[in-house]
N, C-alpha and C positions, 0 to 999 in steps of 0.2 A: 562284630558290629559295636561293641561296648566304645572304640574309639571314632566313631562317628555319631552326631545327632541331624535329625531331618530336618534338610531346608525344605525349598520351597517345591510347590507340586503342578506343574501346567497340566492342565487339560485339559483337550480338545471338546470344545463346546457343543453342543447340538444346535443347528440353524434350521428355523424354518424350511430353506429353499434347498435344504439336504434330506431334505424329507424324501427316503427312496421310494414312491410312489410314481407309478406313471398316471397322470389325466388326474390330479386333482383336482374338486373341483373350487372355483376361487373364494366361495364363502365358508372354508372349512374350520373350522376349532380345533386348534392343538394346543392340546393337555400333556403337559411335562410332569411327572409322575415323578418326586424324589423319595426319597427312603423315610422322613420327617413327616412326609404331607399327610394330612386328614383324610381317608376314604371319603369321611361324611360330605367336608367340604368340596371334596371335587368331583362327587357324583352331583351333588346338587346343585354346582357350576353350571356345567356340563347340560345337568337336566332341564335346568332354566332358559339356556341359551336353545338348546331341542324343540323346548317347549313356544317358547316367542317363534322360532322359525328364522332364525337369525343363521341359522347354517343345517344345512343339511347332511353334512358329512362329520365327526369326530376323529382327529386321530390321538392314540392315547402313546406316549412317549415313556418307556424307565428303563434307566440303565444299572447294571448291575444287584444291589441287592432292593430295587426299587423293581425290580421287574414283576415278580407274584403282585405286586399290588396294584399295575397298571395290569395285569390280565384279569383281577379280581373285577377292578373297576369294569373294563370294556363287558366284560360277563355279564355285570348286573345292570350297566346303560344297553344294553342288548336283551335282554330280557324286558327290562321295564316299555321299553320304546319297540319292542317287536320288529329290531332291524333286522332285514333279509341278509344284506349285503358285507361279508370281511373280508380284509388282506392282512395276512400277516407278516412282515420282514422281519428277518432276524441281521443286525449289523454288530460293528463294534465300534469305540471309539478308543485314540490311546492315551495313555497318561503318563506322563517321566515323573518319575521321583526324586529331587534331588537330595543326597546323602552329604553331608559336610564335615570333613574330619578335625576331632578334637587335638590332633596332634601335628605339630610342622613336619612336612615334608610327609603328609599322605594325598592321595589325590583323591576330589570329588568325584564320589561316586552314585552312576543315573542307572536310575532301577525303569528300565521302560516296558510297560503292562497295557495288553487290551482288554476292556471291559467291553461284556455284551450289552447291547442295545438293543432293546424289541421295538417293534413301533407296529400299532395297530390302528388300521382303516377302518370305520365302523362307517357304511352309507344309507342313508335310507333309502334315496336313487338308485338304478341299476348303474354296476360301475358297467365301462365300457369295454374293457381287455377283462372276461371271466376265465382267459385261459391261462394268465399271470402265475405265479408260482406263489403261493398260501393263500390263494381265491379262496372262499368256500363262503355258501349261502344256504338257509334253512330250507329252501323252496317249499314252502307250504307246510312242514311239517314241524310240530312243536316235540319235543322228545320229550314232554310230562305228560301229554295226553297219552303218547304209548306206553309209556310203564304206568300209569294209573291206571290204564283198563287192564294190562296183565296181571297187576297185582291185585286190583278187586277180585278176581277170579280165583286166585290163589287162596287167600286169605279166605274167601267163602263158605271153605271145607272147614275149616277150623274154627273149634269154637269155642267164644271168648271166655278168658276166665276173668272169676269177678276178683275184685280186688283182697289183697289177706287181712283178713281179722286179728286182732291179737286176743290171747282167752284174757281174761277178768283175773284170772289169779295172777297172773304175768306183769299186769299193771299195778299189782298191789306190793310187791315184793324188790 
């Protein structure tokens, strides 16, 4: 590769109306999630527009190493907002590389790569197809409420220690 340097790089864009979602519904916010973006600012995008009631659905978009931070996201607008309702797709999109050789008579050479694409449904609605493939909804059940009562219990037995002292001669020396 020493006798090549990288041109240019196409790749395929994420569009709205590629949203693989069935019945979306038409007042939705989608959040493109890139590998740069601020958590802080796109949760509180996000939570602004929730909060007005300007959309009732979020979908959260990241591709390749953008992905943990669009699922961190939907987690904590999911949490804060007590949405019942997720879908989650997993897609890809592809990219060519192109390769330009530094010397006559090599030919350009195209590096073509798919990155993954997650894209998450968050609705506070009921969606309408629950039997969709990455459905899943809390129905009524919080998963901190269960492990805070197992764990009060546990914990109950045990009994606390107080914190360590250091002696008086150990601070002198």
């Amino acid at each position: 590769m020493e006798n090549y340097f990288k041109g240019k790089n196409i790749e395929e864009e994420l569009e709205r109306e590629k949203i693989p979602f069935k019945d979306l519904p038409e007042n939705f916010l989608w959040m493109q999630v890139k590998g740069g973006s601020k958590m802080n600012n796109l949760i509180s995008h996000a939570s602004g527009i929730l909060e007005d009631k300007s959309a009732s659905a979020v979908v959260w978009s990241g591709a390749g190493v953008a992905i943990p931070k669009a699922i961190s996201c939907a987690e904590i607008l999911k949490r804060q907002f007590s949405i019942q309702h997720q879908v989650t797709t997993l897609t890809h999109k592809r990219v060519e590389e192109y390769w330009e050789p530094k010397i006559d008579g090599l030919e350009t050479i195209v590096v073509k790569r798919q990155i993954p694409v997650i894209h998450i449904l968050l609705s506070i609605h009921m969606i309408s197809d629950t039997k969709q493939l990455g459905y899943q909804t809390l129905q009524g059940k919080k998963f901190w409420q269960e492990l805070h009562n197992k764990g009060s219990k546990q914990n109950s037995s045990y009994k606390s220690k107080k914190p360590y002292k250091q002696k008086q001669g150990a601070l002198n020396s």
